[in-house]
Z-matrix of the N, CA and C atoms (Angstrom, degrees):
N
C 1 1.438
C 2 1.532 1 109.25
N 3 1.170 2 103.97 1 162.80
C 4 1.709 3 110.37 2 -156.77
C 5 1.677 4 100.08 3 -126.14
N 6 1.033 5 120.60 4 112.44
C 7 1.531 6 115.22 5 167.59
C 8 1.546 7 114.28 6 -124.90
N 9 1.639 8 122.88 7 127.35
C 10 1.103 9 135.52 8 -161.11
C 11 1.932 10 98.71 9 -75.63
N 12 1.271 11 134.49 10 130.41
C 13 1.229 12 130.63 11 169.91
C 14 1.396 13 114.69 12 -103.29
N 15 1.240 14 137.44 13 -1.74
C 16 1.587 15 135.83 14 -151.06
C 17 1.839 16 76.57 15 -124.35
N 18 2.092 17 80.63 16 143.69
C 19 1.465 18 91.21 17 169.48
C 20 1.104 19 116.40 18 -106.37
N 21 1.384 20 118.06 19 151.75
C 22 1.899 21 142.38 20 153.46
C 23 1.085 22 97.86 21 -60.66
N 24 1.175 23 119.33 22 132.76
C 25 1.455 24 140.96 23 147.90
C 26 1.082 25 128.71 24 -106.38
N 27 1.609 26 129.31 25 117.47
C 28 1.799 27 107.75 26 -166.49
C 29 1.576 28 90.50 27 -97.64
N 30 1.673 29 90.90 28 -178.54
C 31 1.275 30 102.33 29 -156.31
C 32 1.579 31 93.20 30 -74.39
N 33 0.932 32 141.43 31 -11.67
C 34 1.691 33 141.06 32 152.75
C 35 1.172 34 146.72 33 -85.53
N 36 1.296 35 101.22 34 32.26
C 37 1.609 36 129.92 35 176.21
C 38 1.632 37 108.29 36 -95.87
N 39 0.788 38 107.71 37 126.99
C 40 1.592 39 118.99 38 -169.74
C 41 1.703 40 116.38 39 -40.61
N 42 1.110 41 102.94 40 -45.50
C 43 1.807 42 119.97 41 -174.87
C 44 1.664 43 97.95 42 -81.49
N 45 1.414 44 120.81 43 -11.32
C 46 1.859 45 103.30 44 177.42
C 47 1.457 46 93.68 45 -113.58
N 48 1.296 47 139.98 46 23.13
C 49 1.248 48 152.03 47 154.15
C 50 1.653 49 124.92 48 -92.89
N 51 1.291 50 88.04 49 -35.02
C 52 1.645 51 98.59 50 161.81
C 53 1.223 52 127.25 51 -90.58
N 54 1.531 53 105.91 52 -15.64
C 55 1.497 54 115.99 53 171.07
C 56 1.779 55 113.22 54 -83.70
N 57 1.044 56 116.17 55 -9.65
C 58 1.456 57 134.53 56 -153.12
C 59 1.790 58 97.54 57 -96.01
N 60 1.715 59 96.09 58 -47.96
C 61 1.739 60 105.27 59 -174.47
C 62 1.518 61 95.41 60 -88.78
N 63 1.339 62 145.61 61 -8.96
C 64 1.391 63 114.82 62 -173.87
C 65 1.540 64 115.83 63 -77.80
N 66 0.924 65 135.86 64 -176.96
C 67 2.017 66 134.89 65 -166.39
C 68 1.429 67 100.11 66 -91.39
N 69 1.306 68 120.91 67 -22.41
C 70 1.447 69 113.79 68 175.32
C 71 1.523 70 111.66 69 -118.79
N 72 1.248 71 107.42 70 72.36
C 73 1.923 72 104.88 71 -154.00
C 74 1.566 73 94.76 72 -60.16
N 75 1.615 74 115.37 73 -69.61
C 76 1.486 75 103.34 74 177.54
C 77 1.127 76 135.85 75 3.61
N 78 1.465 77 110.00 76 -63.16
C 79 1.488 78 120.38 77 -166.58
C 80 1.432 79 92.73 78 -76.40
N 81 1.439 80 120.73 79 -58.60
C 82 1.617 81 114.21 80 -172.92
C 83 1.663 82 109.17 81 -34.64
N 84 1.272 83 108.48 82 -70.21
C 85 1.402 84 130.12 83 -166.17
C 86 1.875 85 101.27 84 -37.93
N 87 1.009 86 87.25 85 -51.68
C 88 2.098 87 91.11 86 175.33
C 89 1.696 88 116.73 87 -59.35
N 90 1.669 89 94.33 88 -34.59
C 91 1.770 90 87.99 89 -179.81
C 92 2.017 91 112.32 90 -87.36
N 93 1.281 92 95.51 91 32.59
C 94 1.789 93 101.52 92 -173.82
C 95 1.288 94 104.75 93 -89.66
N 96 1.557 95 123.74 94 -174.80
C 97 1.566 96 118.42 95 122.97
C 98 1.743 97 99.20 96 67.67
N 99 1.527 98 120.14 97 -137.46
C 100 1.068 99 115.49 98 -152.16
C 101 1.330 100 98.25 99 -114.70
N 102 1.558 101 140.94 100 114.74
C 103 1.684 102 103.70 101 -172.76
C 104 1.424 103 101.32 102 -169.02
N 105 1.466 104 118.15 103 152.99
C 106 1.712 105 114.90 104 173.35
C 107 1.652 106 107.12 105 -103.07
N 108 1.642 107 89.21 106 131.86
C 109 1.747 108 96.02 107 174.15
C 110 1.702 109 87.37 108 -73.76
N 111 1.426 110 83.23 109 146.70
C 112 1.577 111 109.43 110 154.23
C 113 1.616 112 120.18 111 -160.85
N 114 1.571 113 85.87 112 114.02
C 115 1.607 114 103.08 113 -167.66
C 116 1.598 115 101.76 114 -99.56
N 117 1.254 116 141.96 115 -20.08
C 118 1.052 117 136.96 116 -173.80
C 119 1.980 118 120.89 117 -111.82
N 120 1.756 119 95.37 118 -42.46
C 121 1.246 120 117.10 119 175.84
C 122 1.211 121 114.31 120 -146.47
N 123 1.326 122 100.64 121 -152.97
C 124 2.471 123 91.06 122 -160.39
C 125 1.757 124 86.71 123 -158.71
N 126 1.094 125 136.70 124 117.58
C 127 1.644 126 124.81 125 174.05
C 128 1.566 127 105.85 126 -30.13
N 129 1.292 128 90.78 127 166.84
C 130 1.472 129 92.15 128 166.46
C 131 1.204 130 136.95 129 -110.35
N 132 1.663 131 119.72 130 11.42
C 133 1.110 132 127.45 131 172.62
C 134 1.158 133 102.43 132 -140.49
N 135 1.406 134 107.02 133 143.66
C 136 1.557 135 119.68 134 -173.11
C 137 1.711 136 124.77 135 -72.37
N 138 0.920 137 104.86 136 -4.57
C 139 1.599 138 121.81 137 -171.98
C 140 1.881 139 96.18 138 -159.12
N 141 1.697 140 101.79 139 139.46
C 142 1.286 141 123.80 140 -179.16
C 143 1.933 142 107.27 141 -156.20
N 144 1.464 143 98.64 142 140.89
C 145 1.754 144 93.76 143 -177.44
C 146 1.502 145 86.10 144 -143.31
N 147 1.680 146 94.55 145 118.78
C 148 1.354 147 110.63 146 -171.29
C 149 1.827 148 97.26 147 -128.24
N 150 1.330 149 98.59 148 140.99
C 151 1.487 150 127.81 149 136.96
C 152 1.868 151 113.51 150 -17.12
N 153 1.267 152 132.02 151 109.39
C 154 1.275 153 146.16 152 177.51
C 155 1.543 154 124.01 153 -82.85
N 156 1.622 155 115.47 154 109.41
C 157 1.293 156 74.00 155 162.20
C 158 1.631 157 94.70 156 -131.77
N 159 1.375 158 142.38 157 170.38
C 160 1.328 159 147.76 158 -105.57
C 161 1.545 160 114.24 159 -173.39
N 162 1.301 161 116.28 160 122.98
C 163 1.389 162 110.29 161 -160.03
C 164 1.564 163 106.52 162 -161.72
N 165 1.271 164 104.83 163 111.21
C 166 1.457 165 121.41 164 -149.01
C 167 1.111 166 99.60 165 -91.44
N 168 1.414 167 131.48 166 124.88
C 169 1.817 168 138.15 167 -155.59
C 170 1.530 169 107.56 168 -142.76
N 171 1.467 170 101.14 169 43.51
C 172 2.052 171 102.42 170 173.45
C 173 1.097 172 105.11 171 -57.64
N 174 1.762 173 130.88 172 -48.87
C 175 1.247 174 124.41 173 -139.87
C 176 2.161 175 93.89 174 -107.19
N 177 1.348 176 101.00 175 -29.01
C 178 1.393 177 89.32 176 -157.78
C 179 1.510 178 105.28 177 -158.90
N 180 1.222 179 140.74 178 103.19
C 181 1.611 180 126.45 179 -179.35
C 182 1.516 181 97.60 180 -41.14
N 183 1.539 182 98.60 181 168.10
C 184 1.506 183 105.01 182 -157.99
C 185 1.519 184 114.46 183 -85.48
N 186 0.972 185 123.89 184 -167.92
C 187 1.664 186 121.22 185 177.63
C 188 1.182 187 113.56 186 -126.12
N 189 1.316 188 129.74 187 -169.30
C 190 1.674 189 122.77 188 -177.17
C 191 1.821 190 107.73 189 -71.40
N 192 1.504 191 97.00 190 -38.11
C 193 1.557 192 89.45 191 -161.70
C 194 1.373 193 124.51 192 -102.71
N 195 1.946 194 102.11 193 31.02
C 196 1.305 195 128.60 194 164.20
C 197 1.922 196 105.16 195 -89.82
N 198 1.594 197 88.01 196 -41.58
C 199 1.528 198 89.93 197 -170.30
C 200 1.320 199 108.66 198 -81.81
N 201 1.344 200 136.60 199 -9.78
C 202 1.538 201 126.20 200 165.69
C 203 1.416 202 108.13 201 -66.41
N 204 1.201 203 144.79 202 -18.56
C 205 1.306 204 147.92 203 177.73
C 206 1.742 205 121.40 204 -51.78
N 207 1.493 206 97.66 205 -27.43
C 208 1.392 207 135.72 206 -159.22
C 209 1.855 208 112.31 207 -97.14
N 210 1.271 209 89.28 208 124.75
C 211 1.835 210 98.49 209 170.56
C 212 1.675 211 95.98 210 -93.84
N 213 1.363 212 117.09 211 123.98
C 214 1.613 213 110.84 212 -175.02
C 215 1.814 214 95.34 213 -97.74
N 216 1.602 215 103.22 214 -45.02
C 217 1.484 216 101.83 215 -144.82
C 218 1.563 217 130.22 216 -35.65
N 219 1.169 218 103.99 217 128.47
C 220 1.661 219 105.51 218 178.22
C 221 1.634 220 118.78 219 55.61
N 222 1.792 221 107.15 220 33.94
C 223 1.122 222 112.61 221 -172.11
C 224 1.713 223 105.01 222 -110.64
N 225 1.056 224 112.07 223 -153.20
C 226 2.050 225 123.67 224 169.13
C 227 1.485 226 88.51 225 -134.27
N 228 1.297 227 109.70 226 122.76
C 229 1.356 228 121.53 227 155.86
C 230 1.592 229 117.88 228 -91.11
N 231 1.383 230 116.98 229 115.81
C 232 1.261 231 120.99 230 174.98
C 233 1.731 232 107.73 231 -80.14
N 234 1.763 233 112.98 232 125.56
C 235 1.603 234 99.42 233 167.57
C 236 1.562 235 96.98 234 -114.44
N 237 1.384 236 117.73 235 94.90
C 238 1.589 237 132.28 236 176.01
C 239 1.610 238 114.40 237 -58.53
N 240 0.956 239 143.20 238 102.60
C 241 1.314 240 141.81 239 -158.70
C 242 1.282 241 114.90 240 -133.71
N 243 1.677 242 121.91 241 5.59
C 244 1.346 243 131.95 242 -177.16
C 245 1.438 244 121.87 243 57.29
N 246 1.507 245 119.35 244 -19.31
C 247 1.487 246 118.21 245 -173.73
C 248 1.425 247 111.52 246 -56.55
N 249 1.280 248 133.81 247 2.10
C 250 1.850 249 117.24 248 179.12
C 251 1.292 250 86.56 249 -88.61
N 252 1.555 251 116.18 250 -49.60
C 253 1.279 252 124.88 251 -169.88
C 254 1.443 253 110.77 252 -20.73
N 255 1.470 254 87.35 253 -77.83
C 256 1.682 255 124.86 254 -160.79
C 257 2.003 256 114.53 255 -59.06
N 258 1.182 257 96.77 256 -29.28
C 259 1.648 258 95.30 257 177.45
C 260 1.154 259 87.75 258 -151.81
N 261 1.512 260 164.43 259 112.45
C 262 1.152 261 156.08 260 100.72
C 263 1.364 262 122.26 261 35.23
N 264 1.508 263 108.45 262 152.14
C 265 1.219 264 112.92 263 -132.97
C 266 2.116 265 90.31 264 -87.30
N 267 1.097 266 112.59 265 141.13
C 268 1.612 267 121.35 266 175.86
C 269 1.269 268 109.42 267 99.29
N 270 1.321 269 113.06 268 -34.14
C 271 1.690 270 116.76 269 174.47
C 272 1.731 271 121.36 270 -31.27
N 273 1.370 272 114.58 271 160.35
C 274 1.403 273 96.36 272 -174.96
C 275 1.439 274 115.53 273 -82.49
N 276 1.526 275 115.08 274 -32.44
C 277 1.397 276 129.35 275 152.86
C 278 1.841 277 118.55 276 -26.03
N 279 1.201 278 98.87 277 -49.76
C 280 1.697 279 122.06 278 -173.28
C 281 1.899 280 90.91 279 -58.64
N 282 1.361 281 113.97 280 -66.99
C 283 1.438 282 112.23 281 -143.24
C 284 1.858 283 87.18 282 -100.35
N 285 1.543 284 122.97 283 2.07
C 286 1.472 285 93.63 284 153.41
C 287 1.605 286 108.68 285 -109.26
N 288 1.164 287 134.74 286 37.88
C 289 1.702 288 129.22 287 174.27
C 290 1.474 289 98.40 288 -73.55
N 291 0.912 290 110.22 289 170.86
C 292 1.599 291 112.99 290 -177.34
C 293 1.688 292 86.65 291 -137.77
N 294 1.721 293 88.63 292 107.93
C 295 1.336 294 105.19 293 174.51
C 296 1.839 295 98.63 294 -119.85
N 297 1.149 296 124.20 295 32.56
C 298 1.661 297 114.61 296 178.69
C 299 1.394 298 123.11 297 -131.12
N 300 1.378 299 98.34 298 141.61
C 301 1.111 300 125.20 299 -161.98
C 302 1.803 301 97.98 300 -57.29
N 303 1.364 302 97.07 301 161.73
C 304 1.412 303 110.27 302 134.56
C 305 1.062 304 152.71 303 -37.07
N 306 1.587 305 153.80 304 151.80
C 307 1.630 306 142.31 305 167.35
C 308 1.452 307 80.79 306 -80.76
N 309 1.134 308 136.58 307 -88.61
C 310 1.488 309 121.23 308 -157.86
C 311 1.617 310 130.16 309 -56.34
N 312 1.114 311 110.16 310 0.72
C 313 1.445 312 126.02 311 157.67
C 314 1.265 313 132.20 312 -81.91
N 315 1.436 314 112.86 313 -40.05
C 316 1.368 315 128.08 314 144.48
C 317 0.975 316 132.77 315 -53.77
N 318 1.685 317 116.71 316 -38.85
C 319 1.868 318 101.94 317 174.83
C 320 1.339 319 100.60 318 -95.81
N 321 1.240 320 125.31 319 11.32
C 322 1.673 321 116.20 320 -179.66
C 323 1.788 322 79.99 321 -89.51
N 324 1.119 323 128.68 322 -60.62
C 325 1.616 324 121.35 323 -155.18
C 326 1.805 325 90.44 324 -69.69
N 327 1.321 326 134.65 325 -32.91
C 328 1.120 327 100.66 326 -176.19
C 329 1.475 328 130.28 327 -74.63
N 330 1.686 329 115.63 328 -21.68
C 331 0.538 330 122.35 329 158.82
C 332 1.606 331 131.22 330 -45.14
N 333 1.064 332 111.25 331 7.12
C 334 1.510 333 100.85 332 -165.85
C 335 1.580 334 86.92 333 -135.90
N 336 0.803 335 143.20 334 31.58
C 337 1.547 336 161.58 335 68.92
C 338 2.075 337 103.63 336 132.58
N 339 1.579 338 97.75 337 60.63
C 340 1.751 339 96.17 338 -170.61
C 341 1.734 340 95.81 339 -90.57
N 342 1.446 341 93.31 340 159.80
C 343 1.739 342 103.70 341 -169.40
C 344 1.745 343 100.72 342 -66.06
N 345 1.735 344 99.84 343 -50.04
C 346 1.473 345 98.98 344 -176.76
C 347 1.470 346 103.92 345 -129.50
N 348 1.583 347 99.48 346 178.33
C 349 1.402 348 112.90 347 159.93
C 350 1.394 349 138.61 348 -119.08
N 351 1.005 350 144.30 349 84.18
C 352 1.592 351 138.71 350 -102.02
C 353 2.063 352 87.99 351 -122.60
N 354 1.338 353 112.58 352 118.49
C 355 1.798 354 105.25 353 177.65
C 356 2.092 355 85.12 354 -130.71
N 357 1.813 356 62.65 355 163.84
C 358 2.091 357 91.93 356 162.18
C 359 1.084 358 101.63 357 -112.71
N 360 1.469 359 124.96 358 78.61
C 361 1.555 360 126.74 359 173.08
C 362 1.347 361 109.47 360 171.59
N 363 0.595 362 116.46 361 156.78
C 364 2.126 363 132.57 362 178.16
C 365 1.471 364 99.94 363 -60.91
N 366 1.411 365 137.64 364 26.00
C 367 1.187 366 106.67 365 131.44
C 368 1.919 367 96.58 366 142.65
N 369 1.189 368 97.85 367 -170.51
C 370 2.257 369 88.81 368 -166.20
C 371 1.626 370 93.71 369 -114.54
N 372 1.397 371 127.11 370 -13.73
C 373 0.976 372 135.50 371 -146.65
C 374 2.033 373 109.94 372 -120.02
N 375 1.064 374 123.75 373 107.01
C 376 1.681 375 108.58 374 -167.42
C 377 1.904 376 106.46 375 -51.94
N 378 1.203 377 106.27 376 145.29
C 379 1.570 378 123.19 377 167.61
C 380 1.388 379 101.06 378 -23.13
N 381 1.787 380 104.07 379 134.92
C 382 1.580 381 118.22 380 140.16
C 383 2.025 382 82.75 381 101.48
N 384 1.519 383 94.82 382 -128.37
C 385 1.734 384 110.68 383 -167.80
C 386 1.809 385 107.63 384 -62.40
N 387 1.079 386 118.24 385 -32.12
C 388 1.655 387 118.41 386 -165.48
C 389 1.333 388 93.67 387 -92.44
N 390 1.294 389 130.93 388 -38.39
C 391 1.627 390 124.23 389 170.26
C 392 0.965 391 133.24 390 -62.71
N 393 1.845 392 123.72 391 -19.55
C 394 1.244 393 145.09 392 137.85
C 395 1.633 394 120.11 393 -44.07
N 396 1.477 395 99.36 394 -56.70
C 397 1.513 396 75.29 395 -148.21
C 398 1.921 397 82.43 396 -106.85
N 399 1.092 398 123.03 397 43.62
C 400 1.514 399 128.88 398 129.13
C 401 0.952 400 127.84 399 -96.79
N 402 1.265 401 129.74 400 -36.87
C 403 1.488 402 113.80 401 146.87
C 404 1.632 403 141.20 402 -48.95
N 405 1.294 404 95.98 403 -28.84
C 406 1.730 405 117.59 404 165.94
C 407 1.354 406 105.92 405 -60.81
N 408 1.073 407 113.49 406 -71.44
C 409 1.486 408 125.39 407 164.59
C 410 1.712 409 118.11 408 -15.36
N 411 1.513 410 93.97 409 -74.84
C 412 1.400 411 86.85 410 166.38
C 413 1.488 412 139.56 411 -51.10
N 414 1.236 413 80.91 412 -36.26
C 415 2.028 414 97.03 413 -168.94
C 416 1.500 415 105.41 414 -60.02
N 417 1.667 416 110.35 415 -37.14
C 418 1.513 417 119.38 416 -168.17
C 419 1.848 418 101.88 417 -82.41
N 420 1.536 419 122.54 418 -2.35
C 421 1.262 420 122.56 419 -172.13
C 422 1.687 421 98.55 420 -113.34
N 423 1.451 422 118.99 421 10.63
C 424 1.448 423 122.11 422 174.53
C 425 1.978 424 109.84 423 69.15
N 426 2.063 425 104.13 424 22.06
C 427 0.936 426 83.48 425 156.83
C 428 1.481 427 120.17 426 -135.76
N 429 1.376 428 139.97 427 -163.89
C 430 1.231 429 132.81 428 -174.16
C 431 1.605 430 112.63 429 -147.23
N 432 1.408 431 100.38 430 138.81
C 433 1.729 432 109.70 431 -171.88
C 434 1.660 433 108.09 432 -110.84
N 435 1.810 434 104.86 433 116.15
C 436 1.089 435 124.68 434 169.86
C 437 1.048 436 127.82 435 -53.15
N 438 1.311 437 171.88 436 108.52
C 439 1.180 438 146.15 437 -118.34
C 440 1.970 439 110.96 438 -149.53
N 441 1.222 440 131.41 439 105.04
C 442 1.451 441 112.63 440 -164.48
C 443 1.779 442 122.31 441 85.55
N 444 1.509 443 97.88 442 36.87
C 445 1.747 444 93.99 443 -172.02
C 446 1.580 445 89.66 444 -98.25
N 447 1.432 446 115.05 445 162.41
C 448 1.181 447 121.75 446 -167.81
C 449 1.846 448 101.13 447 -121.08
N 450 1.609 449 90.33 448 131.47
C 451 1.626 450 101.86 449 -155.45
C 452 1.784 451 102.09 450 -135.38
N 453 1.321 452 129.03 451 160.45
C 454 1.401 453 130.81 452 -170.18
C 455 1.288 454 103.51 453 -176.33
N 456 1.168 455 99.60 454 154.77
C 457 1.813 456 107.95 455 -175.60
C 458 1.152 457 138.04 456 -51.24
N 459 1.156 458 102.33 457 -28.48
C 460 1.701 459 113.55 458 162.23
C 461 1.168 460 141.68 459 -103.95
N 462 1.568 461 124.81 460 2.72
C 463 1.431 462 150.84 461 108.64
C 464 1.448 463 109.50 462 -24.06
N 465 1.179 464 105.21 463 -66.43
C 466 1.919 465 112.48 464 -169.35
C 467 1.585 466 88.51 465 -79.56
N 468 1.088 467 151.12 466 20.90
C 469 1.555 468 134.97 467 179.01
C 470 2.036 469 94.33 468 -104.13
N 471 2.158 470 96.23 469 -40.54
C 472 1.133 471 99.29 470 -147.98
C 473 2.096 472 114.74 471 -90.32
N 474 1.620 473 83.36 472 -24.28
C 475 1.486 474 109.33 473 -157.62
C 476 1.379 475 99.21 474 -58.26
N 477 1.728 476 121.42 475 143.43
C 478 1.389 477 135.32 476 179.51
C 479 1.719 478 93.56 477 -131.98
N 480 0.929 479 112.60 478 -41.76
C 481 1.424 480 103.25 479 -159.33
C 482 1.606 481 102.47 480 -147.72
N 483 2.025 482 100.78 481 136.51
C 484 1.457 483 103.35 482 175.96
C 485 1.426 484 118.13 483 -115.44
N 486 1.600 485 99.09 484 146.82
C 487 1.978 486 79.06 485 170.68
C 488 1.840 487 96.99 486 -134.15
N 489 1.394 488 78.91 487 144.18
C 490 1.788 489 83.69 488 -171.61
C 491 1.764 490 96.99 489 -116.89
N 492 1.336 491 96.78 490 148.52
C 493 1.675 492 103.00 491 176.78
C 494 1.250 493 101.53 492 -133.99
N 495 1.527 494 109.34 493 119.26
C 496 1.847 495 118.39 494 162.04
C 497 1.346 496 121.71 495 -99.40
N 498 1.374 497 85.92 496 173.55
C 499 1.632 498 92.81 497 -166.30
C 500 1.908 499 81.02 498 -106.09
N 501 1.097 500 111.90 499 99.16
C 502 1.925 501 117.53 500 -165.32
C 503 1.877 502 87.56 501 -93.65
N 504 1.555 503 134.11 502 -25.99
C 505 1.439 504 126.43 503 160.39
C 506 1.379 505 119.32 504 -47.17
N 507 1.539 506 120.38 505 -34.11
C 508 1.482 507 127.78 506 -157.28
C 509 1.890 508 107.50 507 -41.44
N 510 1.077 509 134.46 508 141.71
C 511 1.131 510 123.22 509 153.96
C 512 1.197 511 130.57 510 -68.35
N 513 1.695 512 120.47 511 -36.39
C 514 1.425 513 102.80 512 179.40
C 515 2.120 514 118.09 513 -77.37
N 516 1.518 515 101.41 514 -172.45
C 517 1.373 516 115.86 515 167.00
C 518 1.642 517 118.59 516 -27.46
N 519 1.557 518 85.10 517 -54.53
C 520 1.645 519 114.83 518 -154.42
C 521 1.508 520 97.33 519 -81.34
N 522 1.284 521 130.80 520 109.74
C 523 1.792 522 111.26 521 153.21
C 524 1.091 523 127.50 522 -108.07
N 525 1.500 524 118.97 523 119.33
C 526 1.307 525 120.97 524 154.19
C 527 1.141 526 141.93 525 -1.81
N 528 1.414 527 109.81 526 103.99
C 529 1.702 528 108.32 527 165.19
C 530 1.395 529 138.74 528 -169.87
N 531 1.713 530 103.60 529 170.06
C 532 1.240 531 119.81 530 -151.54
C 533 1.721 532 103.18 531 -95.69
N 534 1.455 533 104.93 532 122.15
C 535 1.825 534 97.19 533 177.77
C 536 1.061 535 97.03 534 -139.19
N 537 1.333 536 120.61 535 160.49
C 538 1.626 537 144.08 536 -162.54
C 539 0.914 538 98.09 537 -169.07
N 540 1.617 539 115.51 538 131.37
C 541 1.791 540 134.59 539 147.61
C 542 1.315 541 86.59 540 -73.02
N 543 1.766 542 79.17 541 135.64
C 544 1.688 543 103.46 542 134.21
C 545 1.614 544 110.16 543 -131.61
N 546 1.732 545 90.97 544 133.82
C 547 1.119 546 113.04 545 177.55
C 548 2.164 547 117.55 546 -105.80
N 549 1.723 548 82.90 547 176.48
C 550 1.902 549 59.40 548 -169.53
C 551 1.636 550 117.13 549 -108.47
């Protein structure tokens, strides 16, 4: 079974209205909705169906000695954190949750070498300079953070495997994209 995780945004959703008025809308418009920053590089294939692994973060993103538990390689790490759930996606609630990791949580998981990093929230990295250059981070470790995928309890009960499709042409930062569990 196939369940779509990336959101639609119509053109009257508050966050593609603000993306619409800024001077460089393009670029805005890419960092909306469902999408991977890429400030340094862009994957290299437009479509990938990876191996899941899944890590449920209501109370607290995870710590190092949750993520040693974990086979990452060449997988999608889900960090499930309920925040789309819980306040919807653009809300101010939404973009102040503190869904981010650690620096030493991050290079412990990158180290262990997953393609992506897949959240329900604006991102692994806090606003502005640290949200940058964790994503940099990643990009320079060959991996990439999904940003805003839409996730629920019985998705996360069922999901084995993800495949994400970008739009890797896009001009801005931000690219677009399409993700779906498949479950079995």
């Amino acid at each position: 079974m196939i369940h779509k995780l990336s959101l639609e945004l119509s053109e009257e959703h508050p966050s593609y209205l603000w993306a619409k008025k800024q001077s460089d809308s393009v670029n805005a418009l890419g960092h909306i909705g469902t999408h991977i920053d890429c400030y340094t590089v862009s994957p290299k294939e437009s479509e990938y169906e990876l191996e899941v692994e899944l890590i449920r973060c209501f109370n607290e993103m995870p710590q190092i000695t949750e993520i040693k538990k974990r086979n990452l390689k060449d997988k999608a790490l889900i960090l499930y954190t309920n925040v789309l759930n819980k306040f919807g996606y653009g809300t101010k609630e939404y973009g102040e949750a503190n869904t981010f990791l650690s620096e030493p949580v991050l290079d412990y998981v990158l180290a262990l070498k997953p393609k992506f990093i897949l959240i329900d929230s604006c991102g692994i990295g806090n606003h502005g300079e640290e949200h940058i250059k964790f994503d940099k981070k990643c990009e320079t470790s060959g991996c990439f953070v999904v940003e805003n995928i839409f996730m629920n309890q019985t998705i996360a009960e069922l999901i084995s495997d993800i495949r994400i499709k970008i739009d890797i042409n896009n001009h801005s930062t931000g690219k677009p994209c399409h993700v779906y569990a498949i479950s079995n």
